[in-house]
N, C-alpha and C positions, 0 to 999 in steps of 0.2 A: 489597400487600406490597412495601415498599420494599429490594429489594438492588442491586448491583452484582456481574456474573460476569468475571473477565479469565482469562486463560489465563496459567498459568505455569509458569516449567522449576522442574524439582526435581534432585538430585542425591544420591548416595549416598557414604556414608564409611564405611565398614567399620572399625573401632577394636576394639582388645581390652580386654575388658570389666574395667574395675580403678574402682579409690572415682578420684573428679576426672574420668573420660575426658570428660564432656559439658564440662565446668567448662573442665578445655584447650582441646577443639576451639575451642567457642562463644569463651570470651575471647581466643583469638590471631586467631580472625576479628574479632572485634570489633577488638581492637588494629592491625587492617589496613584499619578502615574497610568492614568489609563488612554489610552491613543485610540482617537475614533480614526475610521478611514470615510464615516458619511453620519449625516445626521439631519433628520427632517423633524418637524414641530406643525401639528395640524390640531386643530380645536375640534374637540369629541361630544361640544354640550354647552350650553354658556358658561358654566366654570369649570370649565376641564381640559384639557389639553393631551394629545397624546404622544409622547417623543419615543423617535424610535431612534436607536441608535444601534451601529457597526463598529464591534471594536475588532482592534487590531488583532488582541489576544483576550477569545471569548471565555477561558477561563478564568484569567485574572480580572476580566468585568465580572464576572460572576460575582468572586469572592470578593472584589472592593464593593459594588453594588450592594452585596448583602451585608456588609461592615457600616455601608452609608444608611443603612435600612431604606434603598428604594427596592420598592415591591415590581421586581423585572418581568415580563411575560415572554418565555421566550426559552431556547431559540429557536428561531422561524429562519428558514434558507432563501437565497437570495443572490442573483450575479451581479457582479462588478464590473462593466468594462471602461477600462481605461485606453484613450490614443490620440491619435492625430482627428485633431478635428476636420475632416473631410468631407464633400461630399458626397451622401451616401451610405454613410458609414452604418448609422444606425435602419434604415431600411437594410441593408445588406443584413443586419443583424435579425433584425424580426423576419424578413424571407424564411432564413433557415430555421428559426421557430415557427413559424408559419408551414412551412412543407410537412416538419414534424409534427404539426398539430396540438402543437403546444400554445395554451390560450397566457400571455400574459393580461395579468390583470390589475396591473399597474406598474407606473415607471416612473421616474424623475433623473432629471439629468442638467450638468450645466457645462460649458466651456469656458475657458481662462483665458480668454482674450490674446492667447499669445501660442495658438494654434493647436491645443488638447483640450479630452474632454471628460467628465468622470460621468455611468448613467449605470442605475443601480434597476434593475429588471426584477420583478417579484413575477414568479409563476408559479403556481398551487403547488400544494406539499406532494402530493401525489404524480403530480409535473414536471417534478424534481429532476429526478434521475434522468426521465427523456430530455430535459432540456440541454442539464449536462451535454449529453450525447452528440445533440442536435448540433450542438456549437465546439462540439471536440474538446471539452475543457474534463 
């Protein structure tokens, strides 16, 4: 099972939930040159939304982030794997955090219909470094 695991920061944007909110945030980052590698959108309330987003380079979100005045909460760590959509792949994954004892406690993940897959694994701040371990990364 061929993947790649990297560790990366995420961060949060709280926005009020209206038709376009993704459509702004995303294209005035974009228009500032900032490159996500993931991005989820889940509703925190009935007018509220919470987006999280992965950039490329956590610094330069920072500093366009707080040029666009979004109020960012963050950053919060987080694995990235990327590979051959196989199967397995991802149980193979969770085993070796599973042996370690490491509780994930949320995930999301998708495949590209043309044989890879991207699935971003949140396990507590404290969980951190063991999971690192866990997975050799």
């Amino acid at each position: 099972m061929a993947f790649t695991i990297r560790p990366v920061d995420y961060y949060y944007v709280n926005v009020r939930s209206e038709l376009g909110a993704a459509y702004r945030v995303l294209s005035d980052l974009a228009a500032r040159g900032v490159n996500l590698l993931a991005f989820t959108a889940v509703p925190t309330g009935p007018n509220l939304e919470q987006f999280t987003l992965f950039p490329a380079d956590p610094a330069a979100f920072v500093d366009e982030a707080a040029a666009a005045q979004f109020p960012v909460e963050g950053p919060h760590h987080a694995l990235l794997v990327e590979g051959d959509d196989e199967l397995g792949s991802l149980a193979d994954l969770h085993e070796r955090l599973f042996v370690h004892g490491v509780e994930v406690y949320a995930s999301a993940g998708v495949t590209d219909a043309r044989g890879s897959f991207g699935y971003v694994v949140y396990v507590r701040e404290d969980q951190f470094e063991l999971s690192r371990e866990a997975l050799g990364v």
